[in-house]
C-alpha positions as a Markdown table, in Angstrom:
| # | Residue | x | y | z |
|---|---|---|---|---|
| 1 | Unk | 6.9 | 2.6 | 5.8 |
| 2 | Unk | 9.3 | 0.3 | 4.6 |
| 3 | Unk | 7.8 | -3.4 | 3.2 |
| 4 | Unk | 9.2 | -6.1 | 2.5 |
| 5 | Unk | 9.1 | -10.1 | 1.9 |
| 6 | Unk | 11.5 | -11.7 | 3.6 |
| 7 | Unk | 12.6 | -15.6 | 3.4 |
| 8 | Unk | 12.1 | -17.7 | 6.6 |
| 9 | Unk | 12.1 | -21.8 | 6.6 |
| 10 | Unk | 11.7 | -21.5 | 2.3 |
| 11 | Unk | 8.5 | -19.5 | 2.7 |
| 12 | Unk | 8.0 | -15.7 | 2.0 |
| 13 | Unk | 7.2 | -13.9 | 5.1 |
| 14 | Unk | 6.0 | -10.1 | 5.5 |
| 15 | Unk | 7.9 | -7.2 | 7.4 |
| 16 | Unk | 8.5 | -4.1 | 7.5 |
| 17 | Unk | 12.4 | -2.3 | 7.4 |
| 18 | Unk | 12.8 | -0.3 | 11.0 |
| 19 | Unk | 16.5 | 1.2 | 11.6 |
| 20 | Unk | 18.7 | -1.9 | 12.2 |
| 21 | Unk | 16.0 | -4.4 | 11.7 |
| 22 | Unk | 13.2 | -6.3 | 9.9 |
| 23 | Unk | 9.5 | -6.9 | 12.0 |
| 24 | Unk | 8.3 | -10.1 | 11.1 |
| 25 | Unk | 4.6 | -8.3 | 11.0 |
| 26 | Unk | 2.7 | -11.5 | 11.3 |
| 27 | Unk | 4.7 | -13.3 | 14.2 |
| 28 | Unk | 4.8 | -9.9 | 16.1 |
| 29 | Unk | 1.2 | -10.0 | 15.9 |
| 30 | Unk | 0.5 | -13.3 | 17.0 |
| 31 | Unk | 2.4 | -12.5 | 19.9 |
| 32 | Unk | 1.8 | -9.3 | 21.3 |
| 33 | Unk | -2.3 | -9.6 | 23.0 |
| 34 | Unk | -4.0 | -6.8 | 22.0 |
| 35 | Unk | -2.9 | -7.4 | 18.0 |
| 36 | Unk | -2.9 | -11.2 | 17.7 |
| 37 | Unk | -6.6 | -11.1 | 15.9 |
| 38 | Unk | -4.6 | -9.0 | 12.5 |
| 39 | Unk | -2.2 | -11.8 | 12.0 |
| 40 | Unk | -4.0 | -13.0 | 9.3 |
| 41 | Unk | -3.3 | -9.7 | 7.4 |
| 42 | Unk | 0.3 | -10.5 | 6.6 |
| 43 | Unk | 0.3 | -13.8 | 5.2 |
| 44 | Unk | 1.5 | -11.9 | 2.1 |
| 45 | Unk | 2.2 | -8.5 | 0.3 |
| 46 | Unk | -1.1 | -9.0 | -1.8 |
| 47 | Unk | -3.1 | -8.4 | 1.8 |
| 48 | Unk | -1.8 | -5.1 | 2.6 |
| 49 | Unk | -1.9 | -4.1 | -1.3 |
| 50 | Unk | -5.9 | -5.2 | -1.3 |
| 51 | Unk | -6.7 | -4.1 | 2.0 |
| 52 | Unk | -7.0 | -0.3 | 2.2 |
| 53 | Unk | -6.7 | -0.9 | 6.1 |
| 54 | Unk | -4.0 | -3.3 | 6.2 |
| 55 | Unk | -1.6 | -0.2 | 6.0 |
| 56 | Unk | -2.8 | 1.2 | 9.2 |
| 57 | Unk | -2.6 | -2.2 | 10.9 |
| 58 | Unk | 0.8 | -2.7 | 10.1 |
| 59 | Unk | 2.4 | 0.4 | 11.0 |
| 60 | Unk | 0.3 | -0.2 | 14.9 |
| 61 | Unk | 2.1 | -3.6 | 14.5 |
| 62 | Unk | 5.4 | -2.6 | 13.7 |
| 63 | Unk | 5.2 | 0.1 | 16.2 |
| 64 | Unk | 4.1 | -2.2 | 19.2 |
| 65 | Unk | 7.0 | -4.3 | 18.2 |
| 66 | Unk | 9.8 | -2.0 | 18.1 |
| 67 | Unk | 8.2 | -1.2 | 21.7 |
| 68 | Unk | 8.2 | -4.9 | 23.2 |
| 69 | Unk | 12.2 | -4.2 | 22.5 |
| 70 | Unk | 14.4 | -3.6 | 25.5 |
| 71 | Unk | 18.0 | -3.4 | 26.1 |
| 72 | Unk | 19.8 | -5.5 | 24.6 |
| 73 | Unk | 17.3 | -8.7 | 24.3 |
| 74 | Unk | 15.0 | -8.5 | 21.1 |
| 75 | Unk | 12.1 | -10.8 | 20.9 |
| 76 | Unk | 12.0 | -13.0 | 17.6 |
| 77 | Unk | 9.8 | -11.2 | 15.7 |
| 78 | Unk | 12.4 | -8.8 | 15.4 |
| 79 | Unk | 15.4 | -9.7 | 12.6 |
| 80 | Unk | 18.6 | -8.4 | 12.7 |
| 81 | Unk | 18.6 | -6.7 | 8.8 |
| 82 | Unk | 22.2 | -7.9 | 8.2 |
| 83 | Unk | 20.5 | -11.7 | 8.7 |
| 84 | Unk | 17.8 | -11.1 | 6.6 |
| 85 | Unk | 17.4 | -12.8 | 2.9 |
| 86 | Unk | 14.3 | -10.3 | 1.1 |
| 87 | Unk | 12.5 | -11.9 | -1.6 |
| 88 | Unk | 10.8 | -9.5 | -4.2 |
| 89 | Unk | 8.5 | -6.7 | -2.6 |
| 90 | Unk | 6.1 | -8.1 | -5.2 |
| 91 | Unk | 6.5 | -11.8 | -5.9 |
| 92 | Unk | 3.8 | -11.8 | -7.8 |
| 93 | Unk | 2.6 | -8.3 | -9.9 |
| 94 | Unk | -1.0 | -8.9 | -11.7 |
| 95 | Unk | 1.1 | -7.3 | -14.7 |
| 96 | Unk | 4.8 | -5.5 | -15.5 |
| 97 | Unk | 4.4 | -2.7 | -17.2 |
| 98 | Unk | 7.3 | -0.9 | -18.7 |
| 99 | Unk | 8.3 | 2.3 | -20.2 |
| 100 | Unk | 11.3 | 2.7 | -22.8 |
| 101 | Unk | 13.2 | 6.0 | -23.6 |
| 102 | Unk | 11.5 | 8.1 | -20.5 |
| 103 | Unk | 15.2 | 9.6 | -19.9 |
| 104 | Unk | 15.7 | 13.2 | -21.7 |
| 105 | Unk | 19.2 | 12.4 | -20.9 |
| 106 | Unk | 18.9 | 8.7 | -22.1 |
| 107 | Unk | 18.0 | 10.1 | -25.3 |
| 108 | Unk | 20.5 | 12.5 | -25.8 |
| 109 | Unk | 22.7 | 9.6 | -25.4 |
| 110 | Unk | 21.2 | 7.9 | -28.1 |
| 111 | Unk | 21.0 | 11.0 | -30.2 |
| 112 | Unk | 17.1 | 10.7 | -30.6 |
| 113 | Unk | 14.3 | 12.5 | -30.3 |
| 114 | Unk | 12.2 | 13.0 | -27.2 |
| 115 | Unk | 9.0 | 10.6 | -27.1 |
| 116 | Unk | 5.9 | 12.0 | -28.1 |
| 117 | Unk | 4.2 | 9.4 | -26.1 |
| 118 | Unk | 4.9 | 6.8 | -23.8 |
| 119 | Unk | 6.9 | 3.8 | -25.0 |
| 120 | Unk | 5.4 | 0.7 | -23.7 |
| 121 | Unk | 6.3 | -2.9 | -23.8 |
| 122 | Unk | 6.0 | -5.8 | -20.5 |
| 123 | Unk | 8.0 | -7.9 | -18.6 |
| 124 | Unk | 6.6 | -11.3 | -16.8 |
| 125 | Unk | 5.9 | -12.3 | -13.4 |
| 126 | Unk | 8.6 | -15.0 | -14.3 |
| 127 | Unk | 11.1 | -12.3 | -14.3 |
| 128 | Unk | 10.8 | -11.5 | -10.8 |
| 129 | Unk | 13.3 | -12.2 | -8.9 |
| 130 | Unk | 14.5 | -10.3 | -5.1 |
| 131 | Unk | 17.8 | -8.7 | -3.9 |
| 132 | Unk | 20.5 | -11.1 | -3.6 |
| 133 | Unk | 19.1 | -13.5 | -6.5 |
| 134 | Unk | 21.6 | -14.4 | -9.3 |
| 135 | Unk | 20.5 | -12.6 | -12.6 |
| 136 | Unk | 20.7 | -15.7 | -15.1 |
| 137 | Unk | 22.4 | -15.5 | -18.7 |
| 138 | Unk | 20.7 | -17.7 | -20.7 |
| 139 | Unk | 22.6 | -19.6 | -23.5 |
| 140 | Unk | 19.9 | -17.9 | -25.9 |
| 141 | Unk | 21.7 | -14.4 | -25.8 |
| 142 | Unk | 25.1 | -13.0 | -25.5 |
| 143 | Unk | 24.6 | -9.2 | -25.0 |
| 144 | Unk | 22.4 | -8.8 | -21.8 |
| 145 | Unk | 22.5 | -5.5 | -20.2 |
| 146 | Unk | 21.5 | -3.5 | -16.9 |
| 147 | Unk | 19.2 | -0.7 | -16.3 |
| 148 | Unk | 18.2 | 0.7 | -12.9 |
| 149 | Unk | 14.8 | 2.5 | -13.0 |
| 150 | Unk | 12.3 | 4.0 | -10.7 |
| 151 | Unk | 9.1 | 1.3 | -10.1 |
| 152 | Unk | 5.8 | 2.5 | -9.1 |
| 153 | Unk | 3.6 | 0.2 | -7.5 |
| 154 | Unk | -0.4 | 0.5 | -7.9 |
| 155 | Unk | -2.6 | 0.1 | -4.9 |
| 156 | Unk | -6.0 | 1.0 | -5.6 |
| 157 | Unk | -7.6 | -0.1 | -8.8 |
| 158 | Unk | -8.3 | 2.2 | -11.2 |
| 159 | Unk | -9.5 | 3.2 | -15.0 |
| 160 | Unk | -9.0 | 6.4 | -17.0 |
| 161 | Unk | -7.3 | 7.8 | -13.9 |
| 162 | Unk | -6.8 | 11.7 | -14.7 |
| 163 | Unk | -3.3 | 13.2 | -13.4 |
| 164 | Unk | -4.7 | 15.1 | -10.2 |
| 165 | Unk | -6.1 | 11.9 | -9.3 |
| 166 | Unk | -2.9 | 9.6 | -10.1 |
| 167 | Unk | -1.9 | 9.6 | -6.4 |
| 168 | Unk | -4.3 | 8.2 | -4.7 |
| 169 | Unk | -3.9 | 4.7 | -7.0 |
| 170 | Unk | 0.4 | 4.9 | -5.9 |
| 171 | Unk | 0.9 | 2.7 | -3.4 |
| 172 | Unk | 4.2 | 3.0 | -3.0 |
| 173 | Unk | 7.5 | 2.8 | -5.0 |
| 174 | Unk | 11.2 | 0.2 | -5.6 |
| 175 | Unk | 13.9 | 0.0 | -7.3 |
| 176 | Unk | 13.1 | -1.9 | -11.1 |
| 177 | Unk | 16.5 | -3.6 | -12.8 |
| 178 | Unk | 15.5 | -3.7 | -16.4 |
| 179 | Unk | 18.1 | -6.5 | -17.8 |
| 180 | Unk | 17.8 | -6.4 | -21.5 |
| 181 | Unk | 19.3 | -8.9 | -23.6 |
| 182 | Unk | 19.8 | -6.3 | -26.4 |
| 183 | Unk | 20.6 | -9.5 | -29.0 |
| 184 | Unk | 17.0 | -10.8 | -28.6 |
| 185 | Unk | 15.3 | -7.4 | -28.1 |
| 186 | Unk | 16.9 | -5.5 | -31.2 |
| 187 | Unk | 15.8 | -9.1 | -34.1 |
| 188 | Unk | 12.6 | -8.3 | -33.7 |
| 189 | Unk | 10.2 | -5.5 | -33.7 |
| 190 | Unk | 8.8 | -6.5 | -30.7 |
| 191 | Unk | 11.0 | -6.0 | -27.2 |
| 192 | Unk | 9.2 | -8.6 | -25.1 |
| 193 | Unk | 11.5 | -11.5 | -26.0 |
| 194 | Unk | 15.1 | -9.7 | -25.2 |
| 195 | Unk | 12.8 | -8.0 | -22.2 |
| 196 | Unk | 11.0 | -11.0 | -20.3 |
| 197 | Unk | 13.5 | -14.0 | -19.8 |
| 198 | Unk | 13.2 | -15.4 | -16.3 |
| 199 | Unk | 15.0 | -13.2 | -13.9 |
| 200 | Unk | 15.1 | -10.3 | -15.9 |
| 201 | Unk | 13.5 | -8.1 | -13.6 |
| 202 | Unk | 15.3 | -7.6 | -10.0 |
| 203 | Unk | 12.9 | -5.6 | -7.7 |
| 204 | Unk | 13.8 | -4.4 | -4.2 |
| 205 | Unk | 14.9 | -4.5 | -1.8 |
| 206 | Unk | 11.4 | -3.2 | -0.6 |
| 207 | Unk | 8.5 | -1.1 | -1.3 |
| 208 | Unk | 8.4 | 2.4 | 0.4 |
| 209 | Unk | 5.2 | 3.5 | 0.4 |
| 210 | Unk | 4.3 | 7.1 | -1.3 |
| 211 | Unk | 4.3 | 8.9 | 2.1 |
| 212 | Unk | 7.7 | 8.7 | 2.3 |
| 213 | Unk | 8.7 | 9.4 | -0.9 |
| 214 | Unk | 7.2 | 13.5 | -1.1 |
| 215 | Unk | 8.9 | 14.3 | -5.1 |
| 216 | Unk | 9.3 | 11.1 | -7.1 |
| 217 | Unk | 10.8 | 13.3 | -9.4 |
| 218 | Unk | 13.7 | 14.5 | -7.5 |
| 219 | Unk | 15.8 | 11.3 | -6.2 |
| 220 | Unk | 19.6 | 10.5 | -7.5 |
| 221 | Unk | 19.7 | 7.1 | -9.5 |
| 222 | Unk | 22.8 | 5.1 | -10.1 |
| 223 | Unk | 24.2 | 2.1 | -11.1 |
| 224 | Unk | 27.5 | 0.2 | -10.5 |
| 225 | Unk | 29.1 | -2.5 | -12.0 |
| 226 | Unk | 31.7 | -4.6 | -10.0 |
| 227 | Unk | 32.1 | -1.1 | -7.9 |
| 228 | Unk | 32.7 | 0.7 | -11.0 |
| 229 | Unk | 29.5 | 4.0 | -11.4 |
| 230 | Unk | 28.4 | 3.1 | -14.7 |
| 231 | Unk | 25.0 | 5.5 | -14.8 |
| 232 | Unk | 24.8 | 8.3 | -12.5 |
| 233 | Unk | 21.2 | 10.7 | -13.0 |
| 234 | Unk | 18.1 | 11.7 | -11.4 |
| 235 | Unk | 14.7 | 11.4 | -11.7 |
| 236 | Unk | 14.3 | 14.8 | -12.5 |
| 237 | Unk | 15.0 | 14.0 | -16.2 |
| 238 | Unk | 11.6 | 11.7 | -16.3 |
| 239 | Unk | 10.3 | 12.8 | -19.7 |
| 240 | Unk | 7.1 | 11.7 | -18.6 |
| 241 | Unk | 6.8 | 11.2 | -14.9 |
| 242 | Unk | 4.6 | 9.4 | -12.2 |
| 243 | Unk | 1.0 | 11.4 | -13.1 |
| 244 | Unk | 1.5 | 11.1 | -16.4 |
| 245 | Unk | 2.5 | 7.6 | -16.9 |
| 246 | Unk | -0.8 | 6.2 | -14.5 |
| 247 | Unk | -3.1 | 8.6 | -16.6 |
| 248 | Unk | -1.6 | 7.4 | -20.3 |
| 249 | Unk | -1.9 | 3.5 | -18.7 |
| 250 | Unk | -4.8 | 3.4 | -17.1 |
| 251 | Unk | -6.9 | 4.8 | -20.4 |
| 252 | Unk | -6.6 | 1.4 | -21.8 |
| 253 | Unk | -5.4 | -0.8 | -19.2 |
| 254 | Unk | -6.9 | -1.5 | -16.2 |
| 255 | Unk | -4.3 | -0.8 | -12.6 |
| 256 | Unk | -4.8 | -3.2 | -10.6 |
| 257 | Unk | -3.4 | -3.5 | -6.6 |
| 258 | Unk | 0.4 | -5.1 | -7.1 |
| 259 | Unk | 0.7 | -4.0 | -10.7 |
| 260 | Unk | 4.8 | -2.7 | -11.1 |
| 261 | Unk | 5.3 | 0.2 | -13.7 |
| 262 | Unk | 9.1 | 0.5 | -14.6 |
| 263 | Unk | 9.8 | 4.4 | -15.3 |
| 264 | Unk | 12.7 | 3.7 | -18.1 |
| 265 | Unk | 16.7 | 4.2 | -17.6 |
| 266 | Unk | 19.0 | 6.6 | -17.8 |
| 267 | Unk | 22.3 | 7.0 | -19.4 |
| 268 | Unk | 25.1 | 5.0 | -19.0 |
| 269 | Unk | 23.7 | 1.3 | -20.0 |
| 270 | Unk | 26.4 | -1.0 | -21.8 |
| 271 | Unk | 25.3 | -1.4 | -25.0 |
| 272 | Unk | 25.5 | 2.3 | -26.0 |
| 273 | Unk | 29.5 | 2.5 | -24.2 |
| 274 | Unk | 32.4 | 2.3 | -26.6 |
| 275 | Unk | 33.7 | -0.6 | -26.4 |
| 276 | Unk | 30.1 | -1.7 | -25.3 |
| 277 | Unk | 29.9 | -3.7 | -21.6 |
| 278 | Unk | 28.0 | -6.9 | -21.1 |
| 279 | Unk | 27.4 | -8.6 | -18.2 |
| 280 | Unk | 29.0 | -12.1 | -17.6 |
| 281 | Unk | 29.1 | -14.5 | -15.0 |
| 282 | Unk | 30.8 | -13.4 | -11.6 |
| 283 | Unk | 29.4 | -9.8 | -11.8 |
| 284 | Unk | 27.7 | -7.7 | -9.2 |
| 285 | Unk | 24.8 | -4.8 | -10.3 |
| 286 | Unk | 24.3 | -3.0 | -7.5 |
| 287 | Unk | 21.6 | 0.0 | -7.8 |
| 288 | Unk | 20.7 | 2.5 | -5.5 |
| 289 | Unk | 17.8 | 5.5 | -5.9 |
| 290 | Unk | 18.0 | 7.6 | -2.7 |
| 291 | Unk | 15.5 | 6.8 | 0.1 |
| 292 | Unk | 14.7 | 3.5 | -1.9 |
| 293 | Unk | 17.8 | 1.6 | -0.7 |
| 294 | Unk | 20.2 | -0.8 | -2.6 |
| 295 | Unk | 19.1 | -3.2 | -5.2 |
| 296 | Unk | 22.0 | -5.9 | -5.4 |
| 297 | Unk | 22.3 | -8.7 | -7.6 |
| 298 | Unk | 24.7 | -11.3 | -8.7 |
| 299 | Unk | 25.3 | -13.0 | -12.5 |
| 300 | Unk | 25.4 | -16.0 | -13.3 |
| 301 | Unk | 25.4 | -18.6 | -16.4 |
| 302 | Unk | 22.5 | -20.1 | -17.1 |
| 303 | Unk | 23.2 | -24.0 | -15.6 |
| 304 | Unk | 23.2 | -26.7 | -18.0 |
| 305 | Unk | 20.1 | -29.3 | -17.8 |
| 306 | Unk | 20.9 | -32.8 | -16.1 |
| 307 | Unk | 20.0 | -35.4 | -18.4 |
C-alpha cells in the first residue's frame, strides 16, 4: 500500500496512492455505511503508524472506495493524483536518524575506506518538508548539496532488535533527500549543523509499506539536477543494509513508530565533482528509487525578514 499526507483546505489529510488517484481514507470512510465508525483512524499518519490494525482498516477502506467508482463519475473522496499537493509521509518523525558513508561506491568515490561501523549523525523534525516544497538556502551557507537515499520507516517499537527480527519493526519505506550544506557540516567535528537547517530533509512522495517492497537491497537510485543524471546506483551497494542498521540502532536507541532512518548516498553528490556543483535558487532535484516513486523539489533563497 501506498500512504500518503495530502494538503486539503491548509490541513494535512490521509490517503492512500491507487493507479490514477489519491483515496482521501477518512472522507471515504465517513461516507461509505458499513466503514463510517473507522474514520477516526485517519486523522493522521501517526494513527496507522501506532495502530497495528489501522493497516488492515485502510486497505478495506481504500478498497471499498476504488469500488463506489463507476464510469466516468468519481465520488469526492477520490482525487485525481495530478491535483494532489502531498505533504511529508511523516510530518512529524519522533527522531531522524541518519547514516553517512553506507555507499561501497560512495566511498570509492571519496577514496576511503569502508566503515567498520555505522556512521551516525540526526536531522530535525524541522527539516521536514514534502514533495513539491522549496528546499531553502539559507544566507548562513553557500555550498549546500543533494543526496537521494533510501528511508526506512519504524512501526513497531523496539530495543536491541536482533537482525532476523528487524522486519517486523519496518513499517514501510520513502525516498530521504539528505541536503547538506557541506560549508557548515565540514567547520566543525560535529555534522548536525551543515545537516539539520529547516528544510533539509525532503521526504516522499509517500510511504510504501514493506509488503511491497520484497529486497530493499535491490532498487535503482538516482538523482537529477535541472534534468541532468547527476547519481545513478543501487541499493545493492548498502554497505550496511536494512537488518543491520535497525539492529546497530536499536542497541542504544530506542525505535519508536514514525522514526525515519536515512540509509546514506551514493556517488555522484556535488561537492566531490570537479568543478564541484551547488545548488542555487531556480533548481529542481528530482529523485527517483524504483517502486518508491519521484521525490521533487524546488530551490529557493532563503527570503529576507520584513522589518
Amino acid at each position: 500500500m501506498k500512504l500518503c499526507t495530502f494538503v486539503s483546505n491548509r490541513h494535512l489529510r490521509v490517503g492512500s496512492v491507487a493507479g490514477d488517484c489519491v483515496v482521501d481514507l477518512g472522507a471515504a470512510a465517513d461516507a461509505l455505511p458499513k466503514l463510517k465508525g473507522y474514520s477516526d483512524l485517519f486523522h493522521c499518519i501517526e494513527c496507522l503508524l501506532y495502530m497495528p490494525r489501522a493497516l488492515g482498516i485502510a486497505r478495506k477502506v481504500e478498497k471499498a472506495a476504488l469500488a463506489a467508482a463507476s464510469g466516468n463519475r468519481r465520488p469526492g473522496f477520490l482525487l485525481p493524483i495530478s491535483k494532489v499537493k502531498y505533504g511529508p509521509p511523516v510530518p512529524h518523525p519522533p527522531k531522524v536518524l541518519c547514516i553517512g558513508q553506507n555507499y561501497a561506491d560512495h566511498c570509492r568515490e571519496q577514496n576511503v575506506p569502508l566503515p567498520e561501523i555505522p556512521e551516525l549523525f540526526c536531522k530535525f523534525s524541522t527539516s521536514i518538508i514534502g514533495c513539491g516544497d522549496a528546499i531553502t538556502l539559507h544566507k548562513a551557507t553557500t555550498k549546500v548539496d543533494y543526496e537521494v537515499e533510501l528511508a526506512i520507516v519504524i512501526g513497531k517499537r523496539g530495543k536491541n532488535i536482533p537482525k532476523a527480527r528487524a522486519y517486523e519493526h519496518v513499517f514501510g519505506y520513502t525516498i530521504f533527500h539528505d541536503v547538506s550544506a557541506r560549508d557548515l557540516q565540514f567547520k566543525s567535528k560535529q555534522w548536525t549543523r551543515g545537516k539539520s537547517p529547516d528544510t533539509f530533509a525532503p521526504t516522499g512522495p509517500w510511504l510504501v509499506t514493506r509488503d511491497e517492497v520484497p529486497d530493499p537491497h535491490n532498487l535503482a537510485i538516482r538523482t537529477w539536477l535541472n534534468g541532468q543524471l547527476m547519481q545513478d546506483s543501487n541499493t545493492a551497494n548498502l554497505v550496511f543494509g536494512v537488518p543491520a542498521l535497525v539492529e546497530f540502532l536499536s542497541q542504544t536507541i530506542t525505535l519508536e513508530p514514525g522514526d525515519i532512518i536515512a540509509t546514506g548516498t551514493p556517488p555522484g553528490v556535488g561537492c566531490f565533482r570537479k568543478p564541484p556543483v551547488f545548488l542555487k535558487p531556480g533548481d529542481v532535484v528530482r529523485m527517483e528509487i524504483a517502486g518508491l516513486g519521484v521525490l521533487e523539489n524546488p530551490v529557493a533563497a532563503e527570503k529576507r525578514e520584513r522589518k
